[in-house]
C-alpha positions as CSV (number, residue, x, y, z in Angstrom):
1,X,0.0,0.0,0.0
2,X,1.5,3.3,-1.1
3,X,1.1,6.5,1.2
4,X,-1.7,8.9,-0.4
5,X,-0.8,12.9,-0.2
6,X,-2.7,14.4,2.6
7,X,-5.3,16.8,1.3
8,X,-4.6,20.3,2.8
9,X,-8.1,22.8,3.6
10,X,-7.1,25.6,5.5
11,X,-9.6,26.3,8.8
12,X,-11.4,29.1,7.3
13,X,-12.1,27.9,4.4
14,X,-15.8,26.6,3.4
15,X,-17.1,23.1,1.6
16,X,-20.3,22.5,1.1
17,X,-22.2,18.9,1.1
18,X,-20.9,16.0,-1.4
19,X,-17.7,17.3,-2.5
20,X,-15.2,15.1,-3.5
21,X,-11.6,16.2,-3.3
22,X,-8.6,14.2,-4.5
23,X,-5.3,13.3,-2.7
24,X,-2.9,16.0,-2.4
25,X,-5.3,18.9,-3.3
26,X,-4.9,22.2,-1.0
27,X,-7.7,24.6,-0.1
28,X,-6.9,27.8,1.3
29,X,-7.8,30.7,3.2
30,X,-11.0,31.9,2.5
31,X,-12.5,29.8,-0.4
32,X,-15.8,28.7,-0.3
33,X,-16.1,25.3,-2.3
34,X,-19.9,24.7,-3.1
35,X,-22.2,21.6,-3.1
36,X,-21.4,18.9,-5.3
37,X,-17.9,20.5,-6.5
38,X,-15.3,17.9,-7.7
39,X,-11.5,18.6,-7.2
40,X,-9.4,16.1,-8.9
41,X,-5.6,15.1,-7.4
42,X,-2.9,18.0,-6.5
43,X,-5.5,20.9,-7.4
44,X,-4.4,24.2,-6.0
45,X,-7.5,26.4,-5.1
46,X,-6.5,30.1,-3.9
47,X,-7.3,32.4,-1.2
48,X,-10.7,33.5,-1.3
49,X,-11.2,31.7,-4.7
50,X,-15.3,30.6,-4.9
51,X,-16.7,27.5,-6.5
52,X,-19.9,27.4,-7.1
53,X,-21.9,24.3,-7.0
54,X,-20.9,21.3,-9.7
55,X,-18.1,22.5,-11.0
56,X,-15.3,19.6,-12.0
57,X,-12.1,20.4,-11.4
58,X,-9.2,18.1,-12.9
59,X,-5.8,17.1,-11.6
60,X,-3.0,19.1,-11.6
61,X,-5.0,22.4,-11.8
62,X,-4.1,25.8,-9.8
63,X,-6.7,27.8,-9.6
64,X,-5.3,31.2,-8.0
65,X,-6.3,33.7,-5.2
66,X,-10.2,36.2,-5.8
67,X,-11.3,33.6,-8.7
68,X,-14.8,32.9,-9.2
69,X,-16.1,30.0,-11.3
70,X,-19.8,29.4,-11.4
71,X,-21.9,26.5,-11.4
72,X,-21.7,23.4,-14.1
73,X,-17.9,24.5,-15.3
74,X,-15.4,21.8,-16.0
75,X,-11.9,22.6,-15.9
76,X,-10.0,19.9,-17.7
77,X,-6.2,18.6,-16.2
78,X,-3.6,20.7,-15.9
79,X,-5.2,23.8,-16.6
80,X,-3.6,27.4,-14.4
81,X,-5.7,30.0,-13.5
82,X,-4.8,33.4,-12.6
83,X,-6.5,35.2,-9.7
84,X,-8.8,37.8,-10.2
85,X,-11.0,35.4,-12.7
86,X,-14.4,35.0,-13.5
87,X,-15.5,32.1,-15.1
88,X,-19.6,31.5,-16.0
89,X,-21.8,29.3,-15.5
90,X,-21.5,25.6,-17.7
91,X,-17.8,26.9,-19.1
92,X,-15.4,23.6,-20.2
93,X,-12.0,25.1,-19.8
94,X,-10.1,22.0,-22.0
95,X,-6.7,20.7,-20.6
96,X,-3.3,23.1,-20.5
97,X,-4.9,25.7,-20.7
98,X,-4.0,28.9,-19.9
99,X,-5.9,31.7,-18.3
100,X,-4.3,34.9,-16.9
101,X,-5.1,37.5,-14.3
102,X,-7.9,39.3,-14.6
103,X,-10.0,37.8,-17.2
104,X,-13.3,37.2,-17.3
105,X,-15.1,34.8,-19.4
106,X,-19.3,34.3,-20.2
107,X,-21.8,31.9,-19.9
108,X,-21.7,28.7,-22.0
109,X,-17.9,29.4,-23.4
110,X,-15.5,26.4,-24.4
111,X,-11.5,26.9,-24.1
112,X,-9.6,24.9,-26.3
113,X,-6.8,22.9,-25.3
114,X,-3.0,24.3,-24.6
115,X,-4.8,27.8,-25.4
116,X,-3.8,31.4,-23.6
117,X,-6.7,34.1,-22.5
118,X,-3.8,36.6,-21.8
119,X,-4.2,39.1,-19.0
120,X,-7.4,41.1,-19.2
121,X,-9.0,39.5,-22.1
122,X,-13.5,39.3,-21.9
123,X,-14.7,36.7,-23.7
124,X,-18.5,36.6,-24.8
125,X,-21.3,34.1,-23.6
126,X,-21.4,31.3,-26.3
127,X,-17.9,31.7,-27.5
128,X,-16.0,28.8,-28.7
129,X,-12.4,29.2,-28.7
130,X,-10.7,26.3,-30.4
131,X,-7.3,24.7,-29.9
132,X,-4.0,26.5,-29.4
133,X,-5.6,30.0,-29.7
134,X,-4.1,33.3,-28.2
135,X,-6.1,36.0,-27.4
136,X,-3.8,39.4,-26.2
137,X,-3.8,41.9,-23.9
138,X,-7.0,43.2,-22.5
139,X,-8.6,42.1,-26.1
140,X,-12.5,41.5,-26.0
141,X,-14.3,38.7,-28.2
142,X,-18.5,39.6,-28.1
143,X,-20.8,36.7,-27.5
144,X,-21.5,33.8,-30.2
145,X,-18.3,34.1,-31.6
146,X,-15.6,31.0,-32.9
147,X,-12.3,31.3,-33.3
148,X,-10.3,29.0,-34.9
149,X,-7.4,26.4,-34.6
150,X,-4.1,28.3,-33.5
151,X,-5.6,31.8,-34.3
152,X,-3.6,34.8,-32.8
153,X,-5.5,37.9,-31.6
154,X,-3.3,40.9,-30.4
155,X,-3.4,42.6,-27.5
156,X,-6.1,45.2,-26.9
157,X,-8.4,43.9,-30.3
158,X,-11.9,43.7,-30.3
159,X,-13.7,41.2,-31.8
160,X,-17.6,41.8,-32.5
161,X,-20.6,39.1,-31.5
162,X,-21.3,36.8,-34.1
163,X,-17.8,36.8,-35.4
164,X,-15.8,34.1,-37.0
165,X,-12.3,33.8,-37.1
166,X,-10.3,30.7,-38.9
167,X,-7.7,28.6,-37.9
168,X,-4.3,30.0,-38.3
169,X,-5.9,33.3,-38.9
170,X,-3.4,36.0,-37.1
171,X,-4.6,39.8,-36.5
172,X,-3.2,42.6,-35.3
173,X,-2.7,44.9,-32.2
174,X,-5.6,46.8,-31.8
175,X,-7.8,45.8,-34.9
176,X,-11.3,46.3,-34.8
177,X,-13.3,43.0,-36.3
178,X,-17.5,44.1,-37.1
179,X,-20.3,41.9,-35.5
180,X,-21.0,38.7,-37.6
181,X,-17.8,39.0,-39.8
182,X,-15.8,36.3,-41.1
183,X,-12.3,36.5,-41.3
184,X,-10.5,33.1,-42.6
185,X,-7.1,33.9,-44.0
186,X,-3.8,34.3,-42.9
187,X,-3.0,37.2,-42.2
188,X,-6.1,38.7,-43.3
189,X,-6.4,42.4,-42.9
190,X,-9.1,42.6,-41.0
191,X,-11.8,45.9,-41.1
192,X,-11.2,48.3,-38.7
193,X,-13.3,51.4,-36.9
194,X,-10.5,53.7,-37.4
């Protein structure tokens, strides 16, 4: 019989009724864990980080300090959230991926694997962000919008509701993309309010 890492929950923090928490995971300070929350092995879950009820957590995820995810979410293995996060209700946050300080993601809005939502990005209800997708600095994608395989989007864009954006499909600093446009190529210029 192997020895199974202690699970760590520090004194003021809360847990609610059928929560299931993996070996080695650490609660601290502050958090409230809700009803019916699964944490999966070694998760990390911040200071004063809330969970509302249902959410799945994987192993190997850090979820930092002031991050609230609401209820339904799944957050696949091995995914690092910064603090100051807000994650809706029913999100699937796929595994490795990345999501930085201060973002704050809809309702109903699917990550892609080994993707980055750098520092200050909002992201939409209904979005789906596909695979290995970067989306900058403070940048803002509106609600019902899909964005490609691998696609880049610089730091401080905006990115319209209803918008479509391809795989491989890299734009700017600062561009402006119109509700319900579709940009699929390369490099494609997109239009900008200028």
């Amino acid at each position: 019989m192997g020895n199974k890492a202690a699970v760590s929950i520090d004194e003021s923090a809360r847990v609610g009724e059928n929560v299931k928490i993996g070996e080695g995971a650490a609660i601290k300070s502050g958090a409230i864990i809700g009803n019916g929350v699964v944490l999966g092995k070694n998760v990390k879950i911040g200071e004063d980080a809330i969970l509302d009820r249902e959410v799945q957590i994987g192993d190997d995820v850090t979820v930092d300090s002031e991050v609230l995810i609401k209820g339904g979410a799944v957050i696949e293995t091995g995914v690092v959230i910064g603090s100051k996060i807000k994650i809706g209700r029913k999100c699937f946050i796929q595994k490795c991926a990345v999501i930085e300080n201060s973002v704050v993601i809809g309702n109903e809005v699917a990550v892609g694997s080994r993707s980055r939502l750098h520092e200050g990005s909002k992201i939409g209800s209904r979005c789906i962000i596909k695979q290995e997708v970067e989306v900058g600095l403070s940048s803002v994608v509106g609600k019902n919008s899909r964005i490609g395989e691998r696609a880049r989007i610089g730091g401080m864009a905006i990115i319209g509701s209803n918008t479509k954006i391809g795989k491989d499909v890299f734009l700017r600093d600062a561009v402006t993309v119109e509700d319900k446009t579709h940009v699929f190529h390369l490099g494609a210029p997109a239009p900008s309010r200028e």
